[in-house]
PyMOL Python script that loads the backbone (N, CA, C, O; Angstrom):
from pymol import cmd

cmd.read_pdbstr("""\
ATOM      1  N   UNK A   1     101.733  66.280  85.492  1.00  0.00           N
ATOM      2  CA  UNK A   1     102.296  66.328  84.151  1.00  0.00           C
ATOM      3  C   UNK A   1     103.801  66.067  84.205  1.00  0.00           C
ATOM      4  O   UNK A   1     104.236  65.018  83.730  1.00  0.00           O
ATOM      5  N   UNK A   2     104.517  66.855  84.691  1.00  0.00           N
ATOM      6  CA  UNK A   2     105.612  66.890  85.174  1.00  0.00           C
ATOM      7  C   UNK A   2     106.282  64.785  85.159  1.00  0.00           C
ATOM      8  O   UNK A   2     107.065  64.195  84.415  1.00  0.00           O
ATOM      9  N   UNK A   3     105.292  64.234  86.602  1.00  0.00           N
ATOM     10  CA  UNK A   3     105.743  62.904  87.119  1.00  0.00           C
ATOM     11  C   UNK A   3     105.198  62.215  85.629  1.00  0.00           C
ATOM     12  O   UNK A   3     105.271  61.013  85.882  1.00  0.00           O
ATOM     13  N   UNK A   4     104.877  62.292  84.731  1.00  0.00           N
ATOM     14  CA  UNK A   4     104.356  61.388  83.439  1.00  0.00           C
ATOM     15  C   UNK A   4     105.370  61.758  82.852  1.00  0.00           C
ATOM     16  O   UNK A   4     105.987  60.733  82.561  1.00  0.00           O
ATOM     17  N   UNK A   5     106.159  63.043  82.342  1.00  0.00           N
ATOM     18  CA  UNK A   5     106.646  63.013  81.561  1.00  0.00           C
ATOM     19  C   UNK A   5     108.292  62.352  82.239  1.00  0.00           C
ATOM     20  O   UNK A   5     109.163  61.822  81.549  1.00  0.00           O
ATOM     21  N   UNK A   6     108.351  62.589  83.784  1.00  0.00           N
ATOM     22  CA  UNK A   6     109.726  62.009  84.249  1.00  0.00           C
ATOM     23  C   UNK A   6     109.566  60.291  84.136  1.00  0.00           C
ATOM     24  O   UNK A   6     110.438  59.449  83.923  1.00  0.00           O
ATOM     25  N   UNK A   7     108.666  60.191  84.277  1.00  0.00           N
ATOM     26  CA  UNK A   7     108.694  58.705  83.634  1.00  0.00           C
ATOM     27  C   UNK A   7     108.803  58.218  82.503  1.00  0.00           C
ATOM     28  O   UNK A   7     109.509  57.221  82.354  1.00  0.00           O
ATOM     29  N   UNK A   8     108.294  58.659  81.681  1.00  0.00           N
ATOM     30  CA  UNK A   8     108.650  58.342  80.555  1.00  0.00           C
ATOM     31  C   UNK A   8     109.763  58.426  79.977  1.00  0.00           C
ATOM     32  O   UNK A   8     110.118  57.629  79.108  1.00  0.00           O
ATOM     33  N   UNK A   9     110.475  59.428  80.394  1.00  0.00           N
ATOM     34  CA  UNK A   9     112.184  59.310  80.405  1.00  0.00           C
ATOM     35  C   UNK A   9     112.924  58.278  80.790  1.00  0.00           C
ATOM     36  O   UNK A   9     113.809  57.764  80.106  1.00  0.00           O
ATOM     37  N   UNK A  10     112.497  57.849  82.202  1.00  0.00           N
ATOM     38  CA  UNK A  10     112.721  56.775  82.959  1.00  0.00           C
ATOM     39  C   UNK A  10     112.476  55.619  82.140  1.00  0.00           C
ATOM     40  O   UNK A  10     113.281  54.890  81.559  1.00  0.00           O
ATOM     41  N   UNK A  11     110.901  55.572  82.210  1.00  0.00           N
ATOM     42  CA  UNK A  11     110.917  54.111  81.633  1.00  0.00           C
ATOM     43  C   UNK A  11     109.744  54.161  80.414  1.00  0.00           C
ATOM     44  O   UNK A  11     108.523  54.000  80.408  1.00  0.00           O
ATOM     45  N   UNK A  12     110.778  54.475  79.367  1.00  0.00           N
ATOM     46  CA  UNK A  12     110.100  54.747  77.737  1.00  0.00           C
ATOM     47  C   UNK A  12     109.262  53.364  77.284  1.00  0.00           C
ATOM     48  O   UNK A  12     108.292  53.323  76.526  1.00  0.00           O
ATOM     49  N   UNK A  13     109.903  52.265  77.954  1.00  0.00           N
ATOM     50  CA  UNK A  13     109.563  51.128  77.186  1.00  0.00           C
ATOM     51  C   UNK A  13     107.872  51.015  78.038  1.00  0.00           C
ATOM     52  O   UNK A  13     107.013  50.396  77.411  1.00  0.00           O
ATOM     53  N   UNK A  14     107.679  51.308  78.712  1.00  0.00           N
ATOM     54  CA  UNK A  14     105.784  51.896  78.900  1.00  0.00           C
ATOM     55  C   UNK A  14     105.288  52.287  77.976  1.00  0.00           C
ATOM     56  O   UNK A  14     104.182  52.069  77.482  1.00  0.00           O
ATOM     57  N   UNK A  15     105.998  52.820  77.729  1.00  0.00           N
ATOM     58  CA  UNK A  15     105.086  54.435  76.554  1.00  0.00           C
ATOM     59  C   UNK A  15     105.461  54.153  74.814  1.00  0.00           C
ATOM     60  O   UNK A  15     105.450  55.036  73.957  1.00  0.00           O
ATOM     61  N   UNK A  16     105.787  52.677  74.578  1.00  0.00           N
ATOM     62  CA  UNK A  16     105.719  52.674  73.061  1.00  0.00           C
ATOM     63  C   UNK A  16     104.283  52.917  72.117  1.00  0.00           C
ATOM     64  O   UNK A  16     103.168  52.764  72.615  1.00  0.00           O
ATOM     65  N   UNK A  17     104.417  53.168  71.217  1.00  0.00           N
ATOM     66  CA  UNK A  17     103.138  53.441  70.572  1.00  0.00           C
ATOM     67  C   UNK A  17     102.256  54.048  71.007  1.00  0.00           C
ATOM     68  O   UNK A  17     101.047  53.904  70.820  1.00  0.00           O
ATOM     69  N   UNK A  18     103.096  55.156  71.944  1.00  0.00           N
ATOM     70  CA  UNK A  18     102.026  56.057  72.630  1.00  0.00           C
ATOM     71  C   UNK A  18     102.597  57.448  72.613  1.00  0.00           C
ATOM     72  O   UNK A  18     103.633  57.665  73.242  1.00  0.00           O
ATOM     73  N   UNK A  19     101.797  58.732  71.713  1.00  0.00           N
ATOM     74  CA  UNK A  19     101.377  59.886  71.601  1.00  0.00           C
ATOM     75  C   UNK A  19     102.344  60.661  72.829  1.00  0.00           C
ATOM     76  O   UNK A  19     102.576  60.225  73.957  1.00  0.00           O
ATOM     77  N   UNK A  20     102.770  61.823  72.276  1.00  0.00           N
ATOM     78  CA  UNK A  20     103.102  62.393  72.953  1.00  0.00           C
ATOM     79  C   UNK A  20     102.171  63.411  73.686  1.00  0.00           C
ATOM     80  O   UNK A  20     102.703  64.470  74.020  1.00  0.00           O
ATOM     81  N   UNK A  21     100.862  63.230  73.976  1.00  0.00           N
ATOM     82  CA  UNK A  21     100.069  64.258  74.940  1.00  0.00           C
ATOM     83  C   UNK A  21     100.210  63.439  76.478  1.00  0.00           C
ATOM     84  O   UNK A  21     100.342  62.257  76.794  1.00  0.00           O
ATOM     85  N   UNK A  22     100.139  64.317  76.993  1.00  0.00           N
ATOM     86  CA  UNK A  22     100.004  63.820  78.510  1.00  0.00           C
ATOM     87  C   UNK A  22      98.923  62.944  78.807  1.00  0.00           C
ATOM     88  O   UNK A  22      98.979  61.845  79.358  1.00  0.00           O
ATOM     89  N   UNK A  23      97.575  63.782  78.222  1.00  0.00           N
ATOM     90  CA  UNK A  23      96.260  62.923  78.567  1.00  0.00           C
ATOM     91  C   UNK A  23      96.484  61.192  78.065  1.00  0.00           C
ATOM     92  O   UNK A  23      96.206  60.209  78.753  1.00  0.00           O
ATOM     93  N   UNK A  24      97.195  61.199  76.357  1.00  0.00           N
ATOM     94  CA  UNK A  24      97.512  60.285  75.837  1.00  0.00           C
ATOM     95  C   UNK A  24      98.220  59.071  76.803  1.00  0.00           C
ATOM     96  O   UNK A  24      97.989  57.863  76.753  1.00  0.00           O
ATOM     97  N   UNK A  25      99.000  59.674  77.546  1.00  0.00           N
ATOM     98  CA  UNK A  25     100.086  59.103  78.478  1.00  0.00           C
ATOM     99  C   UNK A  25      99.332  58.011  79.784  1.00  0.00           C
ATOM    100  O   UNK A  25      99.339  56.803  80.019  1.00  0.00           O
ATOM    101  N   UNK A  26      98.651  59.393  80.486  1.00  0.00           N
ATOM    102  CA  UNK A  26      98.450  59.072  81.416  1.00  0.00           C
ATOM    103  C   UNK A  26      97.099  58.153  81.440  1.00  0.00           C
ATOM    104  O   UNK A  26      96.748  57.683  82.522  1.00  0.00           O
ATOM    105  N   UNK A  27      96.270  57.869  80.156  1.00  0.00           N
ATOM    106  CA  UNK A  27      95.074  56.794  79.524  1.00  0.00           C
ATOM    107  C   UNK A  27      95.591  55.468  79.743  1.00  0.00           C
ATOM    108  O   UNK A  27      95.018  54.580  80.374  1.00  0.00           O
ATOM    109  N   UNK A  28      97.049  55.374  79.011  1.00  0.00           N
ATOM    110  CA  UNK A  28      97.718  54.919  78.966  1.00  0.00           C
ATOM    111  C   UNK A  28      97.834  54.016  80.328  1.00  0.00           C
ATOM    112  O   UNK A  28      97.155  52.996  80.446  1.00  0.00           O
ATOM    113  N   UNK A  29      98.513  54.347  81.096  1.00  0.00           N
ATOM    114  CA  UNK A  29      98.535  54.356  82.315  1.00  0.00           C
ATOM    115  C   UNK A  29      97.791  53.766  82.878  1.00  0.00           C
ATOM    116  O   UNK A  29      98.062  52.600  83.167  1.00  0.00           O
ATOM    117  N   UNK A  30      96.571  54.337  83.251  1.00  0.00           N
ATOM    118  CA  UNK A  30      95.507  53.917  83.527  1.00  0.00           C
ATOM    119  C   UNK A  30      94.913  52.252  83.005  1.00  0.00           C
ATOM    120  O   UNK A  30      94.277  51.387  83.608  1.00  0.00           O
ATOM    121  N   UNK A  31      95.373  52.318  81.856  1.00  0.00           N
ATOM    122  CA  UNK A  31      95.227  50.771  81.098  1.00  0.00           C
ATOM    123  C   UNK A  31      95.942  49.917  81.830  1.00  0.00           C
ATOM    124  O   UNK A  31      95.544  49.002  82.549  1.00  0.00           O
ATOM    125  N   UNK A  32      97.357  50.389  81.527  1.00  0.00           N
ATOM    126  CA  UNK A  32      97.961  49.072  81.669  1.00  0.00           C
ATOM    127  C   UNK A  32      98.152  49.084  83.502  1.00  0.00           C
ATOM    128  O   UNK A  32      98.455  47.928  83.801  1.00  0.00           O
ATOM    129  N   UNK A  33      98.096  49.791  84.542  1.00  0.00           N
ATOM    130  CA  UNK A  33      97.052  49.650  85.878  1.00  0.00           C
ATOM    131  C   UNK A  33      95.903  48.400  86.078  1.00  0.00           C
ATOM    132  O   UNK A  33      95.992  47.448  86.853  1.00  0.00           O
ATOM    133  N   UNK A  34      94.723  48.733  85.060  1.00  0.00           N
ATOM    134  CA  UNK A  34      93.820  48.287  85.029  1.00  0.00           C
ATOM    135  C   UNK A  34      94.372  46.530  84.727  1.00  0.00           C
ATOM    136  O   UNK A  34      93.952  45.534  85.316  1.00  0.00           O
ATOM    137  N   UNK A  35      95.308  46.577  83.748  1.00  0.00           N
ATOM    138  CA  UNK A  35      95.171  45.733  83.002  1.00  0.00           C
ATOM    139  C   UNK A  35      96.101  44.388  83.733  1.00  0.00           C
ATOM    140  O   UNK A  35      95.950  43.174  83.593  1.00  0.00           O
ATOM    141  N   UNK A  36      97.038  45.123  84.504  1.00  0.00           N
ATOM    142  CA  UNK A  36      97.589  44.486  85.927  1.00  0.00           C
ATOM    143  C   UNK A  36      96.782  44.465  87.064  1.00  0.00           C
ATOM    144  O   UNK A  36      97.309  43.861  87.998  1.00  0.00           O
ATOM    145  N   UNK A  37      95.899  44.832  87.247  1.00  0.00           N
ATOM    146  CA  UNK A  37      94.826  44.568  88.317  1.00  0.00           C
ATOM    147  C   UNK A  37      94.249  43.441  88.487  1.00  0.00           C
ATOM    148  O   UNK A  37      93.956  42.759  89.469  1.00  0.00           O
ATOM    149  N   UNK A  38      94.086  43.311  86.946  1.00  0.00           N
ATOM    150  CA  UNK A  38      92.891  42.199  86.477  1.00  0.00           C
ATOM    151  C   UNK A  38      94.077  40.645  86.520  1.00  0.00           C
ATOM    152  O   UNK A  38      93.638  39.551  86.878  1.00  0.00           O
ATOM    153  N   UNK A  39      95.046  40.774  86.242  1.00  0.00           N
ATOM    154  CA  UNK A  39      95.950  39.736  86.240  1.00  0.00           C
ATOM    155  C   UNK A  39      96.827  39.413  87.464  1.00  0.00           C
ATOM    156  O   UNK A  39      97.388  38.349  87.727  1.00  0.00           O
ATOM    157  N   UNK A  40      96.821  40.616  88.180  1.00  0.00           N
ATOM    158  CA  UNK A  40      96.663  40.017  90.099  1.00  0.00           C
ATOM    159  C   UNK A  40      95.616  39.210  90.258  1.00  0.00           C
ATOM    160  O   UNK A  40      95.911  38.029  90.441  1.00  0.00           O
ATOM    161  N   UNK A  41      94.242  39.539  90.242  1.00  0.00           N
ATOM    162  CA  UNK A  41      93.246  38.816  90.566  1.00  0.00           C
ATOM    163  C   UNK A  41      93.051  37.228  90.009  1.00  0.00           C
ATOM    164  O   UNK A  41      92.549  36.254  90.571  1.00  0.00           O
ATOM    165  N   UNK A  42      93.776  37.407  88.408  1.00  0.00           N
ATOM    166  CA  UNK A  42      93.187  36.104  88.307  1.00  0.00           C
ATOM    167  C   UNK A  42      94.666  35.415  88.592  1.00  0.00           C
ATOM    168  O   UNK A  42      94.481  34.205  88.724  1.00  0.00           O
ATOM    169  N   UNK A  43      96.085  35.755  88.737  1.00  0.00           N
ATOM    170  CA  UNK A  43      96.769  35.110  89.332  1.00  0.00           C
ATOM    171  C   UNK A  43      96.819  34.866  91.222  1.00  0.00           C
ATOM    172  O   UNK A  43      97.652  34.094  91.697  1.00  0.00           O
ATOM    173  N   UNK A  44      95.997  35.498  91.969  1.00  0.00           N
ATOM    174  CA  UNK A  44      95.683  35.060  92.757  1.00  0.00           C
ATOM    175  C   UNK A  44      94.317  33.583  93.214  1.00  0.00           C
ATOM    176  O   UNK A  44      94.093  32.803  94.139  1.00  0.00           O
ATOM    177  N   UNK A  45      93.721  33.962  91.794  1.00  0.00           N
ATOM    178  CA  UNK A  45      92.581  33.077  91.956  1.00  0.00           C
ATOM    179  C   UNK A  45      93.570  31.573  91.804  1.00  0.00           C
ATOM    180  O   UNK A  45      93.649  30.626  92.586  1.00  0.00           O
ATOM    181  N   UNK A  46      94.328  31.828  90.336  1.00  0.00           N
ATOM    182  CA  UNK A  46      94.553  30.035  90.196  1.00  0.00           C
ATOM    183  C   UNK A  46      95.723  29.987  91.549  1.00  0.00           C
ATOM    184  O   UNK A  46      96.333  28.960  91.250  1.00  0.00           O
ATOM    185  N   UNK A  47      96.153  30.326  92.402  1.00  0.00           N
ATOM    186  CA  UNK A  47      97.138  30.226  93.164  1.00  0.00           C
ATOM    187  C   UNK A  47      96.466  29.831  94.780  1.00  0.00           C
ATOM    188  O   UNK A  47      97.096  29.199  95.628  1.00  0.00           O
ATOM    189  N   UNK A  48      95.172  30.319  94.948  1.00  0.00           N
ATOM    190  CA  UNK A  48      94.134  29.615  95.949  1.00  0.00           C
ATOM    191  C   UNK A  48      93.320  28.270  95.686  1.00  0.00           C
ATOM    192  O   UNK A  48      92.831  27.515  96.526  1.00  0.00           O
ATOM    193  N   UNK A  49      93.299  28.139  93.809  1.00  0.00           N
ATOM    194  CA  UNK A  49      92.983  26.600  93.412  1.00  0.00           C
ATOM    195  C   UNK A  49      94.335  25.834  93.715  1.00  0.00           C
ATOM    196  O   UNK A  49      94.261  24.677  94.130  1.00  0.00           O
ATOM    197  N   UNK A  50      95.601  26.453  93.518  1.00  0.00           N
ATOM    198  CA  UNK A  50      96.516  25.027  93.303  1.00  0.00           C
ATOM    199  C   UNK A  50      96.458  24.753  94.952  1.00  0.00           C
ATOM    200  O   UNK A  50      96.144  23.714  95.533  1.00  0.00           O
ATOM    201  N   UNK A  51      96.938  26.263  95.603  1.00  0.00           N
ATOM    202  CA  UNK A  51      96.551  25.540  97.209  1.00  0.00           C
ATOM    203  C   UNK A  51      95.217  24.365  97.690  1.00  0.00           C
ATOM    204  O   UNK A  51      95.355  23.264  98.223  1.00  0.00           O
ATOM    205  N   UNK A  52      93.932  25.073  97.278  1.00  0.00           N
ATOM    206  CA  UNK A  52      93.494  24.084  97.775  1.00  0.00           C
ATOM    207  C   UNK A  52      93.890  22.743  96.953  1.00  0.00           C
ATOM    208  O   UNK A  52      93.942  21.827  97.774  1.00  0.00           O
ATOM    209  N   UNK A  53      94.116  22.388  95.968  1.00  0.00           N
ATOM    210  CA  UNK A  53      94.489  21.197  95.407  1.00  0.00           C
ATOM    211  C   UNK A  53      95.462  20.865  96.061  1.00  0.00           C
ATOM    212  O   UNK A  53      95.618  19.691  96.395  1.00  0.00           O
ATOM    213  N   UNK A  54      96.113  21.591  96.305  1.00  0.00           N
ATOM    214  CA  UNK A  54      97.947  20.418  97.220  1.00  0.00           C
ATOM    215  C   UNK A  54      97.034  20.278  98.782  1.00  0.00           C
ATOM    216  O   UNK A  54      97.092  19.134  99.232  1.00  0.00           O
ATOM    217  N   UNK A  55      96.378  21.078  99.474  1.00  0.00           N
ATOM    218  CA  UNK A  55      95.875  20.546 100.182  1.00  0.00           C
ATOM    219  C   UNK A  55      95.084  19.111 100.434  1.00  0.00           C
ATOM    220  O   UNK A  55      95.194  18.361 101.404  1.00  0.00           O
ATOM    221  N   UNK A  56      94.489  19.007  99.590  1.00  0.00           N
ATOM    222  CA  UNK A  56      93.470  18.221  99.137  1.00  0.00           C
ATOM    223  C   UNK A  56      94.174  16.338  98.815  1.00  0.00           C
ATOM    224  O   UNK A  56      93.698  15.224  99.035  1.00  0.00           O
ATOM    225  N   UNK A  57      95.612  16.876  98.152  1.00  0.00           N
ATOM    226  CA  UNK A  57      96.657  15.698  97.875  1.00  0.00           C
ATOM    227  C   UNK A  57      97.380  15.749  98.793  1.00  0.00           C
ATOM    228  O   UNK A  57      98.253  14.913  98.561  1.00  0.00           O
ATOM    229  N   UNK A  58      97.611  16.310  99.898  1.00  0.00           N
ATOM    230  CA  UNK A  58      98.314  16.301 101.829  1.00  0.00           C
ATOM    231  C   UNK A  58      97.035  15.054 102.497  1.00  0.00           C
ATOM    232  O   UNK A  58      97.046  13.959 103.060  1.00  0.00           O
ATOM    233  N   UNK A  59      96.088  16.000 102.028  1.00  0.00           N
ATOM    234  CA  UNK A  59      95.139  15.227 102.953  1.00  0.00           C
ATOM    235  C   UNK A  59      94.641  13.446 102.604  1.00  0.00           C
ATOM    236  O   UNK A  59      94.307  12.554 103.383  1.00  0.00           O
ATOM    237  N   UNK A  60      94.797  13.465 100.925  1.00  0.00           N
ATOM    238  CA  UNK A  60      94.791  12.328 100.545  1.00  0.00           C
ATOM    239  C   UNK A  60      96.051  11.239 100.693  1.00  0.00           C
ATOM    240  O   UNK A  60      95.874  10.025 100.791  1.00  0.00           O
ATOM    241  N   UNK A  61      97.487  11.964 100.690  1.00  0.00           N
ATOM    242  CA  UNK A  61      98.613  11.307 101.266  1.00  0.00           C
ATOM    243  C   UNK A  61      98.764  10.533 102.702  1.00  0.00           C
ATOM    244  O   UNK A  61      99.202   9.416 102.979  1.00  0.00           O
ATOM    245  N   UNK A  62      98.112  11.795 103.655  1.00  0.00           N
ATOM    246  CA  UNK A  62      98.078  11.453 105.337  1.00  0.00           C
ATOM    247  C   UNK A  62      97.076  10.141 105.355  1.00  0.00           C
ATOM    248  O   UNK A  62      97.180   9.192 106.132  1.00  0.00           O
ATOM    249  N   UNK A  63      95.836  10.344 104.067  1.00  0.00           N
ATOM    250  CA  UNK A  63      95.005   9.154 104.923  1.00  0.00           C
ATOM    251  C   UNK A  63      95.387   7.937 104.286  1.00  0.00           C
ATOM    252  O   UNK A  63      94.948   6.921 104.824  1.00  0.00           O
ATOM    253  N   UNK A  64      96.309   7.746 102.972  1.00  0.00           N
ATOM    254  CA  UNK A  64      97.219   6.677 103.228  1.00  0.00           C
ATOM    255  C   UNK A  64      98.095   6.001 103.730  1.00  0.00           C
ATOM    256  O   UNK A  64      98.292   4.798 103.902  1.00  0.00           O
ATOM    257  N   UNK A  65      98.636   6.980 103.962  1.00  0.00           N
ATOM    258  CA  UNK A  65      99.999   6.717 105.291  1.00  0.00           C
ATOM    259  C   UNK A  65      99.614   6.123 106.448  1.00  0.00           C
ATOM    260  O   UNK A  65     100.368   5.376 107.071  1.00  0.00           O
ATOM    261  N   UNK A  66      97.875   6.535 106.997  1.00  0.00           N
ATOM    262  CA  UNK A  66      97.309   6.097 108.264  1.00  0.00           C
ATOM    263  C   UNK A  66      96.741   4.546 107.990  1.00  0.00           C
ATOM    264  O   UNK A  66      96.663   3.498 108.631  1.00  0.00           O
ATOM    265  N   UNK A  67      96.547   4.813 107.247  1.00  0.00           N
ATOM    266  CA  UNK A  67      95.812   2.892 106.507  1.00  0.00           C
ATOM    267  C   UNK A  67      97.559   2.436 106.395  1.00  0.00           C
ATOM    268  O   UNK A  67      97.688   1.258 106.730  1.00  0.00           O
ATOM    269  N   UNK A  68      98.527   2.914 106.114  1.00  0.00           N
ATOM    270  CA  UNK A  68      99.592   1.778 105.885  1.00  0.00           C
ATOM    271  C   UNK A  68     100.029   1.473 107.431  1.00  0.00           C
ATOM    272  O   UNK A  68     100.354   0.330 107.751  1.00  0.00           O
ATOM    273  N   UNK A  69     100.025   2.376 108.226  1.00  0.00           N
ATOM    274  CA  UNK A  69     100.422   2.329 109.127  1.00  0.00           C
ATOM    275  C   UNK A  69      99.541   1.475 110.233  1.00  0.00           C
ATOM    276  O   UNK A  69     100.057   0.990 111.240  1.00  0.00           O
ATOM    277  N   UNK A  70      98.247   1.368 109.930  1.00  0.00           N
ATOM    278  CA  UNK A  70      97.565   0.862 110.301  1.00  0.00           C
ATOM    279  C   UNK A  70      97.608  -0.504 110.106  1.00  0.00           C
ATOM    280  O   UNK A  70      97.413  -1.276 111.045  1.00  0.00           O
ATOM    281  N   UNK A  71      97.829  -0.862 109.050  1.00  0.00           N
ATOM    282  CA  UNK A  71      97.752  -2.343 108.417  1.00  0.00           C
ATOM    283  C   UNK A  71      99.220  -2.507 108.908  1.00  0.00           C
ATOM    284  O   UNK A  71      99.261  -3.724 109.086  1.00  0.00           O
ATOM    285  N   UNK A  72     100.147  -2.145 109.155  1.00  0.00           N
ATOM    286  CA  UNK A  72     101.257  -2.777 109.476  1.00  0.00           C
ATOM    287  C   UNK A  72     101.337  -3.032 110.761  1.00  0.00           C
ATOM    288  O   UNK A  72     101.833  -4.139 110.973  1.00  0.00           O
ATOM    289  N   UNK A  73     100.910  -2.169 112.141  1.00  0.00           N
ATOM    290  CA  UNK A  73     100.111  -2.390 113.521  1.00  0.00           C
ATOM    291  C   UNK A  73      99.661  -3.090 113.618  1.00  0.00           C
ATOM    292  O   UNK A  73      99.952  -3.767 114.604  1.00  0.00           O
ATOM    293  N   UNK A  74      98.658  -3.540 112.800  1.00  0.00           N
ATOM    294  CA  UNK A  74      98.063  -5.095 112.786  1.00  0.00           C
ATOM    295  C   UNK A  74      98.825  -6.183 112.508  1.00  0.00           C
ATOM    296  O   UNK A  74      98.882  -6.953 113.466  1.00  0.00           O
ATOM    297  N   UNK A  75      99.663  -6.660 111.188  1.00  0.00           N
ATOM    298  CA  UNK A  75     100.376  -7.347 111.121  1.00  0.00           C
ATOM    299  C   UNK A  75     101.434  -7.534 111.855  1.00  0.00           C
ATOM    300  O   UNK A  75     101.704  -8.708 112.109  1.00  0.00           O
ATOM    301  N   UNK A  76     102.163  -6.661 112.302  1.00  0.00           N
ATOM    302  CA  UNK A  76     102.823  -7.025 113.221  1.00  0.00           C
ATOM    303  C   UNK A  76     102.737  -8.487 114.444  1.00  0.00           C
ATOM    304  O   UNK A  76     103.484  -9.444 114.645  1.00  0.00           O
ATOM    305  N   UNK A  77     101.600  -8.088 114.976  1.00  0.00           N
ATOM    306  CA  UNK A  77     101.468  -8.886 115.882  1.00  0.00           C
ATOM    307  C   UNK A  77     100.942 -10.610 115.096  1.00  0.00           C
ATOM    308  O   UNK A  77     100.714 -11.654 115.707  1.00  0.00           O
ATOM    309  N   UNK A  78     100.913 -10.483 114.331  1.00  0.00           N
ATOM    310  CA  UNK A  78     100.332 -11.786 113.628  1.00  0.00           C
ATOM    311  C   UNK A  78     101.684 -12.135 112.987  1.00  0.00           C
ATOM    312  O   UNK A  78     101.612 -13.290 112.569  1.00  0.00           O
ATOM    313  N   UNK A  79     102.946 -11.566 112.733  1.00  0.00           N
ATOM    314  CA  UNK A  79     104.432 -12.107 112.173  1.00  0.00           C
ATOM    315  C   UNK A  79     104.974 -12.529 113.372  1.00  0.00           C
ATOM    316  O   UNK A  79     105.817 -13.416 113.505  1.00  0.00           O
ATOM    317  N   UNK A  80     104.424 -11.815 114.302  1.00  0.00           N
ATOM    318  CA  UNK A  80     105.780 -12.098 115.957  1.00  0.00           C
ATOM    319  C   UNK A  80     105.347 -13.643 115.899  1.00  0.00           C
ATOM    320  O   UNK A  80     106.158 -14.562 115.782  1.00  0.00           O
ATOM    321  N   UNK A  81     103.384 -13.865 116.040  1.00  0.00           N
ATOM    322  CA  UNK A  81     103.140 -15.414 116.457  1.00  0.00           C
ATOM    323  C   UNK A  81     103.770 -16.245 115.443  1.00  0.00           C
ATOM    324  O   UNK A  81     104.223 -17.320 115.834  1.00  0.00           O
ATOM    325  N   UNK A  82     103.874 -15.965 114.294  1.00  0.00           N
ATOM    326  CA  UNK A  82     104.660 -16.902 113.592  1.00  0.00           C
ATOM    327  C   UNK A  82     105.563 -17.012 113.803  1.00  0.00           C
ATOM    328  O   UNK A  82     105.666 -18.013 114.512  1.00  0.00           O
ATOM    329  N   UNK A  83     106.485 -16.562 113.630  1.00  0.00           N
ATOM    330  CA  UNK A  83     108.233 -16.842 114.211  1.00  0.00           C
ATOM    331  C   UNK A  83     108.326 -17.528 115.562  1.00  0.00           C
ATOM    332  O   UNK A  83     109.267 -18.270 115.841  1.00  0.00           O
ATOM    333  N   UNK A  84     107.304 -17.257 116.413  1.00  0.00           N
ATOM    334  CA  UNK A  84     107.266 -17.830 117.378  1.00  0.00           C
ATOM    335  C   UNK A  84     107.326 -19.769 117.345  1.00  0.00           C
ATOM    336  O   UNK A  84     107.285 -20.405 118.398  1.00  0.00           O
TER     337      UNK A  84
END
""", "prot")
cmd.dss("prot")
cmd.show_as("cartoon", "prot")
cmd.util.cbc("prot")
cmd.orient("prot")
């Protein structure tokens, strides 16, 4: 009781539109807990989609880079005979 009500001293802007009973308080509490729980989870979820998506555009970058690099390995040797 005591740590609910030192908080709320602390930090009132929690406790707007909320009753002065303890039980009132600490429901309270419990909500907006809950209610940050749930918005860890789903900000962890879209944050394992964007990873795998930038993964996904690494992996699609590298296998262009290997085809350019590739095609230029080849040409190479077909510009030297010309100049030649």
């Amino acid at each position: 009781k005591d740590k609910i009500h030192r908080l709320v001293t602390e930090r009132p802007e929690l406790f707007t539109d909320v009753g002065e009973e303890t039980t009132e308080r600490f429901d309270h509490l419990i909500v907006t807990v809950e209610h940050q729980a749930t918005h860890i989870d789903l900000l962890q979820s879209e944050n394992e989609q964007s990873q795998e998506q930038l993964r996904n555009q690494i992996q699609e970058l590298q296998s262009s880079l290997d085809a350019c690099r590739y095609q230029l390995e080849n040409e190479r040797p077909i510009l030297g005979q010309q100049l030649v």
